[in-house]
N, C-alpha and C positions, 0 to 999 in steps of 0.2 A: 507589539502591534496586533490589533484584532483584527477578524473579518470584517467587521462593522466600521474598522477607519478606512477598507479601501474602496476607491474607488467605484459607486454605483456604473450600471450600464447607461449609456445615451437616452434620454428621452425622447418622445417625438419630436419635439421641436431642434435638439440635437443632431437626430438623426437626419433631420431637411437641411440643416447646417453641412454638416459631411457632405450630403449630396451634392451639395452648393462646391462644395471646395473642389471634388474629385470632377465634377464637369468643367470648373475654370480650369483645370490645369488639364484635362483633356482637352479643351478649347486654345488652351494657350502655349500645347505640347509642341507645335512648329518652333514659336520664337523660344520655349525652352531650349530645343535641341541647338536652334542660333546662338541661343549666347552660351553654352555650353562647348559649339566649336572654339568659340573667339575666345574661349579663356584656353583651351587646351592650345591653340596655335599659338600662343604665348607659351616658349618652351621655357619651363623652369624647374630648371637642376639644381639639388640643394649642394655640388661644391663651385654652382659658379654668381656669383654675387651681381655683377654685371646684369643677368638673365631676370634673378629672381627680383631686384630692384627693376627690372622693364615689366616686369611680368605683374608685380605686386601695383604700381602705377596705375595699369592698366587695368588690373581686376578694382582699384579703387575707384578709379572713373565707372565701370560701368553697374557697379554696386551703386554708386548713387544718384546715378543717372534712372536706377528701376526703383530705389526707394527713397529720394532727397538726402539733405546731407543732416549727418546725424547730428542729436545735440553734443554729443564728447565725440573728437575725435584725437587719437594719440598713436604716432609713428614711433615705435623705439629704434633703434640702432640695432642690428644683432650680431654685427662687426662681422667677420671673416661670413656669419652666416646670414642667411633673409630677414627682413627685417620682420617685425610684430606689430600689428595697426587692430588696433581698438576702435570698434563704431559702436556708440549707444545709442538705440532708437528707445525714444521713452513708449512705453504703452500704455490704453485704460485700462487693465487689468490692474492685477495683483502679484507682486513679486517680479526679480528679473532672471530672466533665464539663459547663461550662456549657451550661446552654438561655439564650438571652438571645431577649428578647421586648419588643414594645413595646404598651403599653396604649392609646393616644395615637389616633385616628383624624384625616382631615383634613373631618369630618363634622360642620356646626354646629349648636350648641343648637337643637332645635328640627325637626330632619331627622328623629326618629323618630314624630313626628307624622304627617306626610304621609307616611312610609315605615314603617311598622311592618314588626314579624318575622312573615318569613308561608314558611309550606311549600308548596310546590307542586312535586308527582310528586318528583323528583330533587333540586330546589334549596331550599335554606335561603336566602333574602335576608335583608337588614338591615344598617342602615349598620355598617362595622367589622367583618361576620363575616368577611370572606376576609381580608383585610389589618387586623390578624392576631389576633383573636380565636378564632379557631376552632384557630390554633398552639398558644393560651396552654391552652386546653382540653383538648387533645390530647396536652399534652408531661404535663399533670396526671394524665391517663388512664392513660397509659403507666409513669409509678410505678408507680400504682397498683395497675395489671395483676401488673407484676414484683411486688413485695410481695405480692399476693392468692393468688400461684402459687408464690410459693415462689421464685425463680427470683433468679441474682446481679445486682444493682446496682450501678452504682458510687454514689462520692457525686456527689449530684448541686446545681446551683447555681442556682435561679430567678435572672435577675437580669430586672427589670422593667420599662423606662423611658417615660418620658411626654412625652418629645419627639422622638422618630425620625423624626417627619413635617415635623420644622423643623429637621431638620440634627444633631439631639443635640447640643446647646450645653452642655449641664450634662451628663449624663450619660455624655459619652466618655469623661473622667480614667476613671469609673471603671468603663466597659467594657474600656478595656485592659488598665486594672489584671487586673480575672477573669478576662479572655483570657489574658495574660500567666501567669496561674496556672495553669489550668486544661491539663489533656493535651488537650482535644478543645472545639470550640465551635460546639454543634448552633443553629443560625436556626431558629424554627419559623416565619418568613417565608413566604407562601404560596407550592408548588408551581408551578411551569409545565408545566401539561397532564402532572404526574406525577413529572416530571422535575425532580431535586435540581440546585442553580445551584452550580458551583464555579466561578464568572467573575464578577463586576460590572464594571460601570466605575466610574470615578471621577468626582469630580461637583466643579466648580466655579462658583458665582454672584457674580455680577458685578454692579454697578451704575454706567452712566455716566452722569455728570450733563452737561449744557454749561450753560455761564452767556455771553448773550449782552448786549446794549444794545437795550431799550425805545425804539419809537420809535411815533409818529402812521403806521400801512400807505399811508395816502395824501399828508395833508400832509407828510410827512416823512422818506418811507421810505432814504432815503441815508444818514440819520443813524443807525439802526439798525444791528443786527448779530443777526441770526435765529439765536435756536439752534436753533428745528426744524429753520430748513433745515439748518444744520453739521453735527446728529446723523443728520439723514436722508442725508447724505452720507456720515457715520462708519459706516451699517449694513451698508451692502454689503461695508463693507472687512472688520467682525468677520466678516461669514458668508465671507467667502474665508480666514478662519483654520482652516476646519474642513479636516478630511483622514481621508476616507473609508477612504484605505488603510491609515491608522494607526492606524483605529475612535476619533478625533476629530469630535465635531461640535458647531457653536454654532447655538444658537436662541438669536434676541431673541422674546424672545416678549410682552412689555409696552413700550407707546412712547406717551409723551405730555410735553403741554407748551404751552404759551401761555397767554394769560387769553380772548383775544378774537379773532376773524377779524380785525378794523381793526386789531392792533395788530402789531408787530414783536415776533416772540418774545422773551421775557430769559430764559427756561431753560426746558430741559429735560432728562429722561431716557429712560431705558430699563434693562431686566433680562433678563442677558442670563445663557442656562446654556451648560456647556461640559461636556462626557462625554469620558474619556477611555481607552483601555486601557493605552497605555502610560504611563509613569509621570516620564520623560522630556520629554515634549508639555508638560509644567508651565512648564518656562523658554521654550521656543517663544509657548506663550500669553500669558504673563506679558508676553514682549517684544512682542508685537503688539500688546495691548491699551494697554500702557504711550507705544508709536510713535501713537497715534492724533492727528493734527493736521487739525482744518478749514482749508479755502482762507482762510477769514476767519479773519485770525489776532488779529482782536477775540473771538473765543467763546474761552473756556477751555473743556478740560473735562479733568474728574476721574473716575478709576475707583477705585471703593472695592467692599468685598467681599473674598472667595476662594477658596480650596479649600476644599470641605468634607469629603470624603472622597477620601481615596486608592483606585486602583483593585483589585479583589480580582482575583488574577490565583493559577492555582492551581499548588503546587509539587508536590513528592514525598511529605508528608505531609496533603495534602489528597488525592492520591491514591492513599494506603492507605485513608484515611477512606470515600474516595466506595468502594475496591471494597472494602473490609466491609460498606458499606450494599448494594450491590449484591447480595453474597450473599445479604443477608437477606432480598430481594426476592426473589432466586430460589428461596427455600426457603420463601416465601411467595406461589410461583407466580405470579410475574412479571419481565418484566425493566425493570430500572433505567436510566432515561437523565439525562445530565447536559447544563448549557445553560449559558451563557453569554449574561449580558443587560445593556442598556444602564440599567437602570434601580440605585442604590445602597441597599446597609441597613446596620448597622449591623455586618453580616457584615466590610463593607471594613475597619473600625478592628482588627479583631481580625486580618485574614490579613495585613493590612499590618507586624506584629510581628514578622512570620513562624511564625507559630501555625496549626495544622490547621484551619478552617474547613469544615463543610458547612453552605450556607446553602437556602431553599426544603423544609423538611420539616415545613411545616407544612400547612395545609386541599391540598385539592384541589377545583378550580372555577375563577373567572372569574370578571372583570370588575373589578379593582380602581379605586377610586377614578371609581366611575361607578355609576350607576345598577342597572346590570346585573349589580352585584358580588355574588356567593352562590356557597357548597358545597354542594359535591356531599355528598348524604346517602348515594349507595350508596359510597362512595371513602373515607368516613371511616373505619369500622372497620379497610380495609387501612392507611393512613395511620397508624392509633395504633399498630395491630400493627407497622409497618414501625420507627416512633421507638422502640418497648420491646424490638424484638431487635436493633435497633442497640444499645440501652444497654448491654441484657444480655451482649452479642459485645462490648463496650468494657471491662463490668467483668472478663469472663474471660481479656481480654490483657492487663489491667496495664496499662500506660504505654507503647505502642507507638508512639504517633501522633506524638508531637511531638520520636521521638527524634531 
């Protein structure tokens, strides 16, 4: 790739465009913030099916209630998990560009009680708005805008899943699939401090079990065979697997096991995650984890688990991607930064094809998965403006990205 294939800067007539979009969506930042509640007070937990089948319903109604109903629409099943609902809106543009979004939060039945939606000065709180409710809104908005203005489209591909926060067991097949079709594949995954994520890592979970020999801790203890103590000896050796300089690291972060202080442990476990950037470190880990032997070679133990996602690592059509969006930052009076972070979404399954990926263009704010999680209300109107002149600069080049 040359300087000369990426992306020029906005023309004037561009530039009146941007302006256009960032004033409708400051104009129309009230009814954003409204249906923003109404998807969050839909509480949906990715281990309860019940929630996210009420939840997903309702987000379809009002999805086309703000943009009519698409020409494809397709509900999969995702059985024990949320289900996956496909909407294609065709565009005049050129090319079609997935937004893939997850509906899914890791927020239980019952957390909007004690936490309701509440404004205060700058932040919208409420479980689910930052990660990623406030994506799903935003990416709706940003049609919307384009349509409302006149302005080129491409087609565009809601795709919507309801397990992202448990690894997408059911809905991968058919995120690769879209990605694999699609020129371009926008994450409205929340922002970092602004800044669009062309890096993840990769994420593998682990399970090791030991199985040791039950015995009396006092009358008897010779005859046993401790697997807390075997496992607690196996821990120090998984965390010496990690390597810092290769952006490897393992946490055990769950460890238990026995019945009773008197007794000689007969098993135990632990869960253990491993983050990776290179992509390589998979047979490294694999064999570490596989070498594990206690001194007592009465414990067994077993590792089950795996990979769950490959690492998003950005190529040359990711960075066309990132410097279109960039432009349109600049021509929306600001500049664009890009990060690289340890944490996985469903971004990784799609750059892993080797397909253009920008992931993080959605809410701007803080805190996910804590208390503390809320958008920024003055950040949003630039956020919808930022995803609708990306669209807009996507449908005007045709098929650039994934040449």
């Amino acid at each position: 790739m040359t300087d000369a294939s990426l992306p020029g800067p906005p023309g004037p007539a561009e530039l009146a465009e941007l302006a256009e979009l960032a004033e409708a969506a400051r104009r129309d930042l009230a009814t954003i913030l409204d249906d923003l509640r109404r998807l969050v007070e839909k509480e949906t937990p990715s281990n309860d099916k019940g929630l996210l089948d009420a939840g997903l319903d309702d987000l379809e109604a009002w999805l086309t209630d703000r943009l009519g109903d698409p020409a494809e629409r397709v509900r999969r099943d995702g059985g024990a998990n949320g289900d996956v609902l496909e909407l294609l809106y065709p565009g005049d543009g050129g090319g079609e560009v997935l937004l893939l979004c997850h509906y899914d939060t890791v927020w239980p039945e019952g957390t909007l009680a004690e936490w309701p939606v509440s404004i205060d000065g700058d932040r919208f709180s409420g479980p689910g708005c930052f990660d990623m409710k406030a994506g799903i809104v935003q990416g709706v908005w940003a049609v919307k805008h384009l349509r409302a203005l006149g302005l080129p489209v491409p087609s565009v591909r809601f795709l919507l899943n309801g397990d992202e926060e448990v690894g997408s067991p059911a809905s991968r097949p058919h995120i690769e699939r879209a990605g694999q079709a699609a020129d371009v594949t926008l994450v409205l995954e929340p922002s970092r401090e602004g800044r669009v994520k062309t890096g993840r890592k990769g994420m593998g979970l682990f399970d090791v079990t030991a199985t040791g020999i039950e015995s009396h801790a006092g009358l008897d203890p010779e005859a046993g065979a401790s697997a807390v103590h075997a496992l607690a000896e196996l821990v120090p050796r998984m965390a010496a697997l990690a390597a810092p300089e290769r952006g490897t690291t393992v946490n055990v972060g769950v460890f238990g096991g026995g019945t009773a202080r008197n007794v000689v442990a007969g098993s135990a476990s632990c869960q253990v995650d491993v983050r990776i950037q290179d992509p390589a470190e998979t047979e490294r880990i694999d064999a570490g984890l596989a070498a594990l032997a206690p001194s007592d070679a009465r414990v067994k133990v077993e590792v089950s688990g795996g990979w769950n996602r490959p690492p998003m690592n950005p190529g040359p059509s990711t960075d066309r991607a990132f410097a279109a969006a960039r432009e349109v930052a600049r021509g929306l009076g600001e500049d664009l930064g890009q990060i690289s972070v340890g944490g996985a979404s469903d971004g990784n399954l799609v750059a892993a094809l080797g397909r253009p990926v920008l992931d993080g263009l959605g809410a701007a704010g803080a805190g996910p998965h804590s208390r503390e999680e809320h958008v920024s209300i003055g950040r949003t109107p630039h956020q919808v403006a930022l995803l609708a002149g990306l669209l807009t600069r996507l449908a005007g080049d045709g098929r650039p990205l994934g040449a």
